[in-house]
C-alpha positions in Angstrom: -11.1 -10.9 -29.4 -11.2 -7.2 -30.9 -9.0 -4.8 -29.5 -8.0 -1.0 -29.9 -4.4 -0.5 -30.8 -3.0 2.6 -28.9 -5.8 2.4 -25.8 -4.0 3.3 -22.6 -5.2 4.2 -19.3 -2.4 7.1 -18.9 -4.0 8.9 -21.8 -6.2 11.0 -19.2 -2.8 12.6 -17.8 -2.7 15.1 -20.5 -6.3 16.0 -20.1 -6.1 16.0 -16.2 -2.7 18.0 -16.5 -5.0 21.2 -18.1 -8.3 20.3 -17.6 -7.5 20.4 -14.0 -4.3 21.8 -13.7 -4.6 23.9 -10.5 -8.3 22.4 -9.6 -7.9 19.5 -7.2 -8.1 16.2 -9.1 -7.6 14.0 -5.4 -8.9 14.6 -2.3 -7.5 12.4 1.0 -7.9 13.7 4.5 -5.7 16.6 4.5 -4.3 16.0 1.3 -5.0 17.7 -1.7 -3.3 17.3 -5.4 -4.2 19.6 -8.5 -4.3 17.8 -11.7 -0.2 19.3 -12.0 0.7 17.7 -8.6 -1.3 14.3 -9.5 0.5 13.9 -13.0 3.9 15.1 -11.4 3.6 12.4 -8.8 2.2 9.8 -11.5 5.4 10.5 -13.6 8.0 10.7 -10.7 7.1 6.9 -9.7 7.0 6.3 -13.0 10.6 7.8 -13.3 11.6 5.6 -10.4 10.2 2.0 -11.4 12.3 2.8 -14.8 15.4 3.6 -13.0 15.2 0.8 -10.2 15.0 -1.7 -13.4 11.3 -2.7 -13.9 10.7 -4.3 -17.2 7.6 -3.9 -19.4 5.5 -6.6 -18.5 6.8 -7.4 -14.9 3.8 -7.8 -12.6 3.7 -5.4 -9.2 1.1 -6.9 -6.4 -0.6 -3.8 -4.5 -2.0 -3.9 -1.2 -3.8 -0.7 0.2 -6.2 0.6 1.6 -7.7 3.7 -1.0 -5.9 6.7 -1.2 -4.4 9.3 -3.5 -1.2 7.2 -3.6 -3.1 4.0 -4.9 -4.5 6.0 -7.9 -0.9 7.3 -9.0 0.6 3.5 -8.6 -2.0 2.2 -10.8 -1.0 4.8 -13.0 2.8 4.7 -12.6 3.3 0.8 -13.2 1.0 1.2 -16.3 3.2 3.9 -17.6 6.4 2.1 -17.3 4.6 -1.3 -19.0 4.2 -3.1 -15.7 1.1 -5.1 -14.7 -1.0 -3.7 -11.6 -2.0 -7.0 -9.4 -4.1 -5.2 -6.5 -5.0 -7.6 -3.5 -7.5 -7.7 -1.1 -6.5 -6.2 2.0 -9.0 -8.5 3.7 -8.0 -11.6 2.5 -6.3 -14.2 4.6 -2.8 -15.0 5.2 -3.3 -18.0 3.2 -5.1 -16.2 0.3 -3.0 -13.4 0.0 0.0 -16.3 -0.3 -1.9 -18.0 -3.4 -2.6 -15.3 -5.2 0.9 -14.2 -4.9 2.5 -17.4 -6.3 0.1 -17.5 -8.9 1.1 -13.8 -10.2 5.0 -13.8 -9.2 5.1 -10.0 -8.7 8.3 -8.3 -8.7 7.6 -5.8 -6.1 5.0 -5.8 -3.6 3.8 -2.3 -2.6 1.6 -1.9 0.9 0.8 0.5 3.5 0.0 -0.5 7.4 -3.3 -2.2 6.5 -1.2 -5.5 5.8 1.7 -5.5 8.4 0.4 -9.3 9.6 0.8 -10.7 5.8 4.0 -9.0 5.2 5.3 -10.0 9.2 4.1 -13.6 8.4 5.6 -13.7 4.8 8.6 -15.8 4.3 10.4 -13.8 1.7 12.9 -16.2 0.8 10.0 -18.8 0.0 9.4 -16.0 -3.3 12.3 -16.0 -5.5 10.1 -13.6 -7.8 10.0 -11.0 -5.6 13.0 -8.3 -5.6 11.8 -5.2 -3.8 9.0 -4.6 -1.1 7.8 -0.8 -0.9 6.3 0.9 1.6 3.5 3.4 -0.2 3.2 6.0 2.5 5.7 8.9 3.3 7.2 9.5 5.3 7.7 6.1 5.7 6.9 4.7 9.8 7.4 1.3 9.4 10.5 -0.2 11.0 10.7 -3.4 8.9 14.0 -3.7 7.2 12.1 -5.7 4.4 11.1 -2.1 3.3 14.0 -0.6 2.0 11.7 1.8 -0.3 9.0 4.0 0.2 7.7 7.0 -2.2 9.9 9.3 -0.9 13.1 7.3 -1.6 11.8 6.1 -4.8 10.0 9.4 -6.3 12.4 11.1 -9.2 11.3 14.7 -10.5 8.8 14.8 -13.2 10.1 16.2 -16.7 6.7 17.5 -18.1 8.2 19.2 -20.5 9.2 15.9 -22.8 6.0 14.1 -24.3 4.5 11.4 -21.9 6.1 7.9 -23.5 4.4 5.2 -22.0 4.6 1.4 -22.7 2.3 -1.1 -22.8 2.8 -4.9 -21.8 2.2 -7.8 -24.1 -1.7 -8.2 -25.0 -1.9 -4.7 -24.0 -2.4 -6.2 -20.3 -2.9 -3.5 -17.7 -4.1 -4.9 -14.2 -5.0 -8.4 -13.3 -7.9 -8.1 -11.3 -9.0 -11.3 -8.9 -12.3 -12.1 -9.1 -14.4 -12.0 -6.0 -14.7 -15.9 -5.7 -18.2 -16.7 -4.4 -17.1 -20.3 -5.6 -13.5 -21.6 -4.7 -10.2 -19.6 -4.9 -10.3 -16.1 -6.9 -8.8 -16.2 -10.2 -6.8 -13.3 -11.3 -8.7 -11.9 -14.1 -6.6 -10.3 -17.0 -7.7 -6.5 -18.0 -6.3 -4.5 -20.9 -6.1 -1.5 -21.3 -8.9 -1.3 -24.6 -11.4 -2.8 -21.7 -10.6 -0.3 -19.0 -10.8 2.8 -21.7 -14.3 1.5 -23.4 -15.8 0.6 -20.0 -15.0 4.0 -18.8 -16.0 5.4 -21.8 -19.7 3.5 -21.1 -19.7 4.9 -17.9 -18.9 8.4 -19.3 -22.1 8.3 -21.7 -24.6 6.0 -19.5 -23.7 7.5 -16.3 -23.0 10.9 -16.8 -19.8 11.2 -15.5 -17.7 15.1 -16.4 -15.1 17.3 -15.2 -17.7 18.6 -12.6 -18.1 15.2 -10.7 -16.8 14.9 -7.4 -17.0 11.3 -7.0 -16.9 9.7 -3.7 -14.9 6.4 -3.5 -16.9 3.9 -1.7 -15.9 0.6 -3.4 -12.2 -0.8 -2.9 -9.7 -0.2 -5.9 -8.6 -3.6 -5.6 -11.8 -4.4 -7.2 -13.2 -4.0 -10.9 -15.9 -2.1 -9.9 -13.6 0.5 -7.7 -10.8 0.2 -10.1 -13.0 0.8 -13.2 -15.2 3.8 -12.1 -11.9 5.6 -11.0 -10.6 5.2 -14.5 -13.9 7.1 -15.4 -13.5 9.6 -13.5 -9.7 10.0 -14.3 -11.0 10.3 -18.2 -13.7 13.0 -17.5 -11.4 14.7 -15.7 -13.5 15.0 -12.2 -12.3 15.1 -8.6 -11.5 12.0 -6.2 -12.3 11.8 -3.1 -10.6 9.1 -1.1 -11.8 7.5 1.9 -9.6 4.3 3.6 -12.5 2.0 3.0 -16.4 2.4 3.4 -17.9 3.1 6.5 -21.3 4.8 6.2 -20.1 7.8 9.2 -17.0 8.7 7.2 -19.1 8.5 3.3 -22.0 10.5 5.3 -19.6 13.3 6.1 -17.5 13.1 2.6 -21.1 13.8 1.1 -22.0 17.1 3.2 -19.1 18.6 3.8 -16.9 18.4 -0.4 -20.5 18.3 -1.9 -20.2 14.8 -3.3 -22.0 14.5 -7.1 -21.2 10.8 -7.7 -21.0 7.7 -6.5 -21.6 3.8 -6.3 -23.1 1.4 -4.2 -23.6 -2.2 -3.7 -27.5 -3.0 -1.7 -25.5 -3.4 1.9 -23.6 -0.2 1.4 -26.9 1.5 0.6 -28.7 0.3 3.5 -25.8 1.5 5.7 -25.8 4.7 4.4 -29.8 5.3 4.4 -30.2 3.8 7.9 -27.8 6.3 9.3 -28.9 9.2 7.4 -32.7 8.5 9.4 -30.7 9.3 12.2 -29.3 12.5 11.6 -31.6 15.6 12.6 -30.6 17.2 9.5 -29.5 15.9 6.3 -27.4 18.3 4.3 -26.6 16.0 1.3 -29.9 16.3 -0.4 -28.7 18.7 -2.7 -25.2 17.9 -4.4 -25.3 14.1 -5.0 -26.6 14.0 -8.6 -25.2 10.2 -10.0 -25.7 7.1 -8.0 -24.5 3.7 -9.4 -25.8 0.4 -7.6 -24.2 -2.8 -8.7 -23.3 -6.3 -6.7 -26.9 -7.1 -6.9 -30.3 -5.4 -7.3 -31.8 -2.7 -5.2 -34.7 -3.9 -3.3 -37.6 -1.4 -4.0 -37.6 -0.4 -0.4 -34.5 0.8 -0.9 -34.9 2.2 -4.6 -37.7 4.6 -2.6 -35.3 5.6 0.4 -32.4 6.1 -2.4 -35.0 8.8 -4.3 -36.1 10.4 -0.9 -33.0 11.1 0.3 -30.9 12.1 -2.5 -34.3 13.3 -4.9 -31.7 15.0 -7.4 -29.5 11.8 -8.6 -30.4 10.1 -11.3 -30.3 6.8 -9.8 -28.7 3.2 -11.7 -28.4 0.1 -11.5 -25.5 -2.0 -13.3 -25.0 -6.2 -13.9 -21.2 -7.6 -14.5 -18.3 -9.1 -13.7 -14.5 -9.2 -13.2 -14.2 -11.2 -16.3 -15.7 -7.9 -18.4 -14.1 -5.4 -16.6 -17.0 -4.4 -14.6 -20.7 -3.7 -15.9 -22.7 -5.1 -18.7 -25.8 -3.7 -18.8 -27.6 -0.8 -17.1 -31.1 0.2 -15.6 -32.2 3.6 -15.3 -34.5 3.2 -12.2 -34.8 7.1 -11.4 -34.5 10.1 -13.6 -35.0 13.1 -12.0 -34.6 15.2 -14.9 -37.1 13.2 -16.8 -40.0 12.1 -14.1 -42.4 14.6 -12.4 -42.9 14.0 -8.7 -46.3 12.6 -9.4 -44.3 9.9 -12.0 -42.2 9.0 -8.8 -44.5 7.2 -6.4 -44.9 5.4 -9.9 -41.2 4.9 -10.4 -40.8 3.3 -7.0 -44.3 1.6 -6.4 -45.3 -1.8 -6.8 -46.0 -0.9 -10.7 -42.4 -0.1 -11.3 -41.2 -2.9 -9.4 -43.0 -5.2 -11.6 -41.5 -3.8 -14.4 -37.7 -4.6 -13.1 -38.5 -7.8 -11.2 -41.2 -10.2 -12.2 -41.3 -13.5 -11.3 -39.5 -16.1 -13.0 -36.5 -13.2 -14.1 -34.7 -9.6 -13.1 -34.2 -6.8 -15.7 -31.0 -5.4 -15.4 -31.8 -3.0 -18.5 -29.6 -3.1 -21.6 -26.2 -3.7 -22.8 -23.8 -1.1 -22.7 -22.7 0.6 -26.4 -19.8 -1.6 -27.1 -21.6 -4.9 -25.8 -22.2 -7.9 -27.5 -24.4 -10.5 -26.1 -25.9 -13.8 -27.2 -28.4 -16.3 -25.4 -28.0 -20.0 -26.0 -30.6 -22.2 -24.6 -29.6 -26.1 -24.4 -33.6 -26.5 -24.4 -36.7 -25.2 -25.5 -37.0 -22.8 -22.7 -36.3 -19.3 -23.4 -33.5 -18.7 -20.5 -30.2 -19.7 -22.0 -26.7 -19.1 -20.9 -25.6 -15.4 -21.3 -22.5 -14.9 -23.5 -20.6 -11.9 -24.4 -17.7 -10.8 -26.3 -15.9 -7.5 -27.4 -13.1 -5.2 -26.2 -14.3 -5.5 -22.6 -14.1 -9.1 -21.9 -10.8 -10.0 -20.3 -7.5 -11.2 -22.1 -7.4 -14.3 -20.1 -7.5 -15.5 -17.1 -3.5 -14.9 -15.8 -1.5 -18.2 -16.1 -4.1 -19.4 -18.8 -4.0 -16.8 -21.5 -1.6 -18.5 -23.5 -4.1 -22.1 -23.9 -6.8 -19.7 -24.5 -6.1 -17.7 -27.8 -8.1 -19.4 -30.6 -8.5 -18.4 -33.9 -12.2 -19.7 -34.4 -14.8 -17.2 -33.7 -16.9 -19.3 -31.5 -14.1 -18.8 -28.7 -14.2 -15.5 -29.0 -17.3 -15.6 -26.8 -17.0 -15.7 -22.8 -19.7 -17.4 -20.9 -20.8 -15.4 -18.3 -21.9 -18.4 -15.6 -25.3 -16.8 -15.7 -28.8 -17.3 -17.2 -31.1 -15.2 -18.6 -33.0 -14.1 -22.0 -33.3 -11.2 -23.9 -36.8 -9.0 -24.8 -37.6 -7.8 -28.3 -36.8 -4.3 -26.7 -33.1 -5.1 -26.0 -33.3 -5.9 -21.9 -32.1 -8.1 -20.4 -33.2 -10.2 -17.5 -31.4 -12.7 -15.4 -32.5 -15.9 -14.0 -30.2 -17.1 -12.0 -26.0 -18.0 -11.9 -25.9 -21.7 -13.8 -23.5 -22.8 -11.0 -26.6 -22.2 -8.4 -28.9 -24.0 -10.3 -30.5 -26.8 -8.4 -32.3 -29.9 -9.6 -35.0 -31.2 -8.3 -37.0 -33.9 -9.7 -35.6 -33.9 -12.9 -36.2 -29.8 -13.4 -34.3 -27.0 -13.0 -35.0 -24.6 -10.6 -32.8 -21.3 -10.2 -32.8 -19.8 -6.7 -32.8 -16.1 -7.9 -36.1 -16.7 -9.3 -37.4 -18.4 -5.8 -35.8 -15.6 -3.9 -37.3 -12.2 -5.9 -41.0 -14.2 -5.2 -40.2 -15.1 -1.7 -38.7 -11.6 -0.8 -41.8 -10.0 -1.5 -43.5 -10.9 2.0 -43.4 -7.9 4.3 -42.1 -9.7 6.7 -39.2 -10.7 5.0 -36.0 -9.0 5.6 -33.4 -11.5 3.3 -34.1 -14.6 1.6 -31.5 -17.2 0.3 -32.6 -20.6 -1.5 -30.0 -23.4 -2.1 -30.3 -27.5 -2.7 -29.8 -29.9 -0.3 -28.6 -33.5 -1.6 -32.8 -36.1 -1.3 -32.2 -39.6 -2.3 -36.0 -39.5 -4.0 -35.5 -35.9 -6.1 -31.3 -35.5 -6.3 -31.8 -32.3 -4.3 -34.8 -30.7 -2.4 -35.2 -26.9 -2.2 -34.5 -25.3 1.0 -35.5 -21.3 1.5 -33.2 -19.9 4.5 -35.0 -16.7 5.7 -34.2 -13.8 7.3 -36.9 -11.6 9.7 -37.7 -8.0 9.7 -37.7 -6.5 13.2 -40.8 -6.8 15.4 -41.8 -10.2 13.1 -41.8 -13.7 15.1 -41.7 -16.9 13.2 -44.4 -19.6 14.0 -44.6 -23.0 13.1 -48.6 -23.4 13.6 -50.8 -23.4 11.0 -52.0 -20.2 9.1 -54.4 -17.9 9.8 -54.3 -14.8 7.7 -56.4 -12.7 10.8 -53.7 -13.5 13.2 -51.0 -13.1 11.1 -52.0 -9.5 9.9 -52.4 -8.1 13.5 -49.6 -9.3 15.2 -47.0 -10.1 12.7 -46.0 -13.4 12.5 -44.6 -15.3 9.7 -44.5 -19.0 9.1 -43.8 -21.5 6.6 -47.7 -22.1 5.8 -47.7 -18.6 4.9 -44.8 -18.3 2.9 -46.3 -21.5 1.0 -49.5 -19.3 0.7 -47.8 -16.6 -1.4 -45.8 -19.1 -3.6 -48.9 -20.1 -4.9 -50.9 -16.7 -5.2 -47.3 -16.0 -7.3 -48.1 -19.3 -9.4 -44.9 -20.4 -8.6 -44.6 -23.7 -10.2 -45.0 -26.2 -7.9 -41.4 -28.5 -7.8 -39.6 -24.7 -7.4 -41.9 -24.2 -3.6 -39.1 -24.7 -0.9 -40.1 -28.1 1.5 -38.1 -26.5 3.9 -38.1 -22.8 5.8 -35.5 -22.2 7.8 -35.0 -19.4 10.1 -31.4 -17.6 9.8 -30.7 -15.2 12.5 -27.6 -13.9 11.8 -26.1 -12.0 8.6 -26.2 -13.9 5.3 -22.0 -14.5 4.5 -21.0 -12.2 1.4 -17.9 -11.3 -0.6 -16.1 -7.9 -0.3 -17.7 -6.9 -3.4 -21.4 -7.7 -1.3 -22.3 -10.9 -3.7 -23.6 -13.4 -1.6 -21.8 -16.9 -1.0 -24.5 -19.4 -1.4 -22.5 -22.1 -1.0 -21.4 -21.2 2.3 -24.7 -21.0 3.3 -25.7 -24.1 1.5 -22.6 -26.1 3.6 -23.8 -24.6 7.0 -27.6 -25.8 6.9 -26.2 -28.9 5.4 -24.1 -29.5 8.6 -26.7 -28.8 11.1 -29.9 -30.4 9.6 -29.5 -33.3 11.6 -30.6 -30.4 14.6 -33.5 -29.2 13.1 -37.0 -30.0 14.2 -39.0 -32.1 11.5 -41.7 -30.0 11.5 -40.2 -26.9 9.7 
């Protein structure tokens, strides 16, 4: 695997230190750091860690909710040579105890968001662990487990020496865990050379500068919140800093700083567009100029409301992973600097939308710069598993890096779980994850491709499609689906008068439009299921199919024979 000797993430301090020296670089409530206050406080934890005795290469778990403070640890343990192991504040007791054993951190750092982890903790069941910090100041937690906080731990900043940083073995900066739709997350391995060339993707593809203020929507204990901040560090722009998403508190951040940037996954968008139709008057029209979507693509409805409401950002979608330190590939869906308003209603109509999502496969646009990608097909169908290799793809998985270094260059190349194929213009469109594949009959059938047909019923508000174990076909394809408001599901047959005056859906009628799709026949669901409640999703927003697919499995025996 290629690296680039020297990459660090702490190489934007000097930039940010006179690009931005007396321009705010964070913004957090009522707290506000220039770019010489953000390095000086980067540099005095770093001066701390060094003095309390952590060694290059020890591993520090952080647990917090976003926040000025969270940027300069991330910074600070890279500087000294330490690994950064963010968790998920949302995790359970349980989780948050796995992934601790499987990283061994040093030092844990938190704020109030995890008090029941670190109250349920038994400390003296972690040998590994030698200091618990408290990241706020002043510190107001009365635990005497938190003998630190950044107050105590801070030492003054000597900007006038040269910034010597270190860098742990394999040039390791973060382990990031993976969002684990399947199982337990992994912790995923990121160096620095992957953090600097995906932010330097971002940086060209995006359009991220010195003049973004980018809003922090996504948690930095994932790869897609961790890796656009290092973007924006590099370009130099302005943070602003919200606990965690809510649409009321991003709503306000974007009218009242003037908000240029920033990125969404399709629930988040939704949230924010729903309550923007309430508001009598909607100021953010005007600054918002970069909007990244990833976690899933947009649905066009969405794609339309995204342009209507902020009609001067040039609108994105992006397709990745944890394992590659974020995204991929990128869509351009909306350019306002390069489509008239009479080329919009054909940007976001059903023309355009056949263009991105057709059936059978998803365009997710074309691989970044640095991206290497290879489709191998086991058959003579032209999906094949999508692989990829190059400085973004992780060092290892941690705990398993050592097994994994090979010298043959077919090893070099990390399977990316999905499925897809490749146009003779360079984009890319997915199929389906291999792990969701289900088969039926002796074929294959990928749910994504069911879905994208299925969802295009107006009456359809969420679709998910998942196997159920048949004695005659090995699994039998079941469609769980999800109503629009002011839509009633109907088990009698179908009659398309009826069912255009008074909205009704049924499984006749989704049936109908499989076959006006020609959709081949073994990939039509035998079953349609009504699911009246929310669809269960990871943090990052990626659905967990097989949570749904263990739920309908367990009450099947309930449902009538009819459906």
């Amino acid at each position: 695997m290629s690296n680039f000797s020297g990459a660090h993430i702490c190489q934007c301090l000097s930039r940010l230190a006179t690009v931005r020296l007396n321009s705010p670089v964070t913004i957090a409530g009522d707290r506000r750091k220039t770019g010489e206050q953000f390095v000086e406080g980067v540099l005095g934890l770093a001066g701390g860690l060094l003095e309390l005795g952590l060694q290059k290469g020890d591993v520090v778990a952080l647990c917090a909710l976003n926040s000025d403070l969270y940027l300069e640890w991330l910074l600070a343990v890279a500087f000294v040579g330490g690994i950064a192991a963010p968790l998920n504040y949302r995790w359970s007791l349980e989780d948050a105890r796995c992934a601790m054993d499987d990283v061994r951190p040093v030092m844990l750092v938190t704020d109030e968001c995890s008090t029941y982890w670190y109250s349920k903790f038994q400390i003296d069941g972690m040998p590994y662990l030698r200091w618990l910090v408290y990241m706020n100041y002043p510190s107001d937690c009365s635990s005497k487990q938190f003998e630190l906080n950044v107050e105590t731990l801070k030492k003054p900043a000597l900007r006038s020496q040269p910034l010597n940083y270190f860098t742990a073995t394999d040039g390791a900066a973060i382990i990031c865990f993976t969002s684990g739709t399947t199982g337990r997350p992994k912790g995923a391995t990121i160096s620095h050379s992957s953090l600097v060339v995906q932010s330097l993707a971002k940086i060209a593809i995006v359009g991220y500068g010195e003049d973004d203020v980018y809003l922090h929507t996504a948690p930095l204990c994932h790869i897609g919140g961790i890796s656009s901040a290092m973007a924006i560090l590099m370009a130099g722009g302005c943070h602003i800093l919200i606990p965690k998403f809510e649409a009321k508190s991003a709503i306000a951040a974007i009218e009242h700083l003037h908000v240029t940037s920033f990125i969404t996954v399709p629930a988040m968008m939704s949230d924010i567009i729903s309550l923007i139709r309430t508001k009598e008057a909607w100021r953010g029209k005007e600054s918002v100029r970069k909007i990244l979507n990833g976690g899933g693509g947009l649905p066009v409805e969405l794609v339309k409301d995204a342009t209507k409401f902020f009609p001067r950002a040039k609108l994105l979608s992006a397709y990745g992973m944890t394992e590659t330190c974020s995204s991929l590939t990128f869509l351009t869906l909306y350019d306002p600097t390069k489509d008239t308003l009479s080329h919009l209603s054909h940007i976001t109509g059903d023309l355009n939308y056949s263009l991105v999502q057709q059936p059978g496969a998803v365009c997710v646009g074309k691989p970044a710069p640095h991206i290497e990608l290879k489709i191998i097909s086991e058959d003579s169908s032209r999906f094949g598993r999508i692989l990829t290799r190059g400085p973004h793809v992780m060092v290892g998985y941690w705990g398993q890096i050592a097994t994994k270094a090979s010298n043959t260059s077919d090893e070099d190349w990390l399977d990316t779980g999905d499925i897809g194929t490749m146009d003779d213009c360079g984009n890319v469109w997915l199929v389906g994850r291999s792990k969701g594949r289900i088969k039926t009959g002796g074929e294959n059938v990928y749910p994504e491709e069911v879905e994208a047909i299925l969802s295009q019923h107006p009456g359809v508000s969420g679709i998910v499609v998942v196997g159920l174990p048949d004695t005659r076909l090995t699994e039998m394809v079941v469609a769980c689906v999800q109503l629009r408001d002011n839509w009633r599901w109907s088990d009698s047959c179908f009659d398309p008068l009826t069912e255009n005056k008074s909205r009704i859906l049924s499984g006749d009628i989704l049936l109908q439009l499989c076959r006006e799709k020609h959709l081949t026949r073994f990939k039509i669901p035998k079953i349609f299921i009504v699911w009246r409640k929310q669809f269960p999703m990871t943090t990052t927003g990626k659905l967990r199919r097989d949570e749904v697919r263990r739920e309908v499995m367990s009450f099947m025996q309930f449902l009538p024979s009819n459906l």
